[in-house]
N, C-alpha and C positions, 0 to 999 in steps of 0.2 A: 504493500500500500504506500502513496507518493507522502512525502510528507506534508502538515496540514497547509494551506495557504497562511500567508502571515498574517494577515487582519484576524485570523481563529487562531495563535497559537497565543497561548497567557504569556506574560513578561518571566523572563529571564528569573530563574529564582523563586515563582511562582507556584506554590502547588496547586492543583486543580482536585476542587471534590469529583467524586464519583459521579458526580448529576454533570456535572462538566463538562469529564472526557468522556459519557455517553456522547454528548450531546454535538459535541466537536467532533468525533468521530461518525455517530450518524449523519450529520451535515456531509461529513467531505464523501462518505459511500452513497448517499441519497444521491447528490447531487453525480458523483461519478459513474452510478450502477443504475440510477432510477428507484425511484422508492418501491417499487413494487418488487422489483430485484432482489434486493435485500431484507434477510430475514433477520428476524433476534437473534437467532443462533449463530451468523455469523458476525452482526455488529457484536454481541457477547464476546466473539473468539479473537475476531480482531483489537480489544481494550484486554484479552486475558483474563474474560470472566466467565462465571458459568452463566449462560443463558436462563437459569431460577435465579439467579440475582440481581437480575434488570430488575425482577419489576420489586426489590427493594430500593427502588429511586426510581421509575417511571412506572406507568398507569397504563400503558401500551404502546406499540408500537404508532398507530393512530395518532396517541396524545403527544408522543414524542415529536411529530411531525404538526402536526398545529400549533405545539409551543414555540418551535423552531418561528416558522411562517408566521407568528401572532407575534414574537419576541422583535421579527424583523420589520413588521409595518410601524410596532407601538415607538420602536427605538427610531426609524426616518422621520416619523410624526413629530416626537419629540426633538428633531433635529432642526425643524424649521418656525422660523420666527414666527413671532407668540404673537396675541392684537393690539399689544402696547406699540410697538413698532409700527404694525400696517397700520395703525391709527396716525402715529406722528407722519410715519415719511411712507407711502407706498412704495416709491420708487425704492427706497432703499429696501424696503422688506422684498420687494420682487426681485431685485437685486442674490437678498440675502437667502431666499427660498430655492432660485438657481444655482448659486453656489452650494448651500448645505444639500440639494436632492444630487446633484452631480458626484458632487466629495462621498457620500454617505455611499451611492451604488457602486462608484469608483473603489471607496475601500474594503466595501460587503461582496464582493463581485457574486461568490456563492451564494452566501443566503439569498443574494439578488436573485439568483438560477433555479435554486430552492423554492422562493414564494411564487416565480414563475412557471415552471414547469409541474409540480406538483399542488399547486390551488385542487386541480382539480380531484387529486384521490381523498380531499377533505370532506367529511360528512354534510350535509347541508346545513347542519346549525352551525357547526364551525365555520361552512362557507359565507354566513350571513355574518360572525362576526369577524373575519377578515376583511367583508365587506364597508361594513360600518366604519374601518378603520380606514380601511382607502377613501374612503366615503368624508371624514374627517380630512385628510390631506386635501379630498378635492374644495371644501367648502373652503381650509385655510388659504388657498392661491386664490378661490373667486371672490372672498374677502378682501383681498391686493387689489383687482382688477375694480371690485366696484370702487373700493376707496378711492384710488386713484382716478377714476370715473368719476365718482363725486365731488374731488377736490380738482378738476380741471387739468390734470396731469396724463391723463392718459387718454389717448379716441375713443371713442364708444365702441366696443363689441361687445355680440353677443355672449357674456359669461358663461352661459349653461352649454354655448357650444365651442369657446375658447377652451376654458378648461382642461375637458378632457383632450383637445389636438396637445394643448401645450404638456399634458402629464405626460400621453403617449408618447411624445419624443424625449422627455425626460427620461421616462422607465426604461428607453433602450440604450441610454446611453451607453450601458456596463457592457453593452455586448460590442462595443467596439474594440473595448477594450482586453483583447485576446489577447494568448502569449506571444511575443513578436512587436507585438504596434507600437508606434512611434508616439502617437500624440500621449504630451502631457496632460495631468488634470487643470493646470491654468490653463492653457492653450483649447481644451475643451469647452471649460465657464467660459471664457471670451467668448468663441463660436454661437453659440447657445444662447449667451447674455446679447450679442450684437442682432440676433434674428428675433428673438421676443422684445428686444427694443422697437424692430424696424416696424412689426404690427403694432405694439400698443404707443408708443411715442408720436407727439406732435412733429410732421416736420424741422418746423422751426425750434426744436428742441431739443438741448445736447442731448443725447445720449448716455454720455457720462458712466462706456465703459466699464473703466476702469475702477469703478466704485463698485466692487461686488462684497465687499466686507462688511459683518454682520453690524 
């Protein structure tokens, strides 16, 4: 097995509980093998345990893979600017919401692959509340768009069908980002920050790049 990607491996010096290296190690097999692929018995064998000892730290394999996937929406969520911000400056919280979704899938690339490819082996009530969290993300960005719509900073579009174009090309950022490719993650925010300027921005109004800091 390759060793973990480095955004999953703990600091130097670090020990990790048992619920941890389940969990770090289900990630990197999920996403390597397919979750359906992989049994408890062998994420058991690959951490050195006996398979009746998972579920002395997990509830199932099922739950093991929602935590993952719920772990990974609730932490991006939390990653992007709060409504104290989109209240004072849109600009700058749109700004800051480009930056923190890029940086986050940039350094999550797996869990990124994880809540994508595998959404769909989640239960339907688990799928409703991964939903509500995406669901959350998307309200946090349309609250950027009206504010700044309300405060004269931004042209009028349609929110409820901006939105999701502008998530959609966020979410796939990560997948540029394979082993081999060149572009940085600044060089990315640019890109990204310069083409969601060009639709919401007044002509006559900088741009202001380079202002992607939270």
């Amino acid at each position: 097995m390759q060793a973990l990607a480095t955004q999953d491996v703990m600091p130097t010096g670090t020990t990790r509980s048992p619920h941890e290296l389940i969990r770090s190690t289900a990630l990197q097999m999920f996403v390597e093998r397919g979750y359906q692929s992989v049994s408890l018995r062998q994420l058991a064998s690959a951490i050195g345990m006996q398979a009746g000892s998972l579920y002395n730290h997990i509830e199932s394999k099922d739950a093991l893979l929602f935590e993952l996937i719920e772990a990974y929406e609730t932490d991006l969520l939390q990653a992007l600017p709060g409504k104290l911000l989109i209240l004072c400056d849109p600009l700058k919280a749109l700004n800051a919401f480009i930056k923190s979704h890029v940086a986050f899938t940039f350094e999550h690339r797996q869990r990124w692959l994880l809540a994508r490819l595998e959404y769909r082996c989640l239960t339907a009530s688990q799928q409703g509340r991964i939903h509500a969290l995406r669901q959350d993300t998307a309200e946090r960005l349309g609250a950027i768009l009206q504010a700044g719509m309300d405060q004269g900073r931004f042209v009028k579009v349609p929110v409820k069908t901006m939105v999701p174009c502008m998530l959609a090309m966020l979410n796939e950022i990560s997948s540029w980002h394979s082993p081999g490719h060149t572009s940085s993650l600044t060089t990315t925010v640019g890109l990204h920050t310069k083409m969601i300027h060009a639709v919401l921005l007044p002509t006559a109004m900088p741009t202001a790049t380079g202002s992607t800091e939270h």
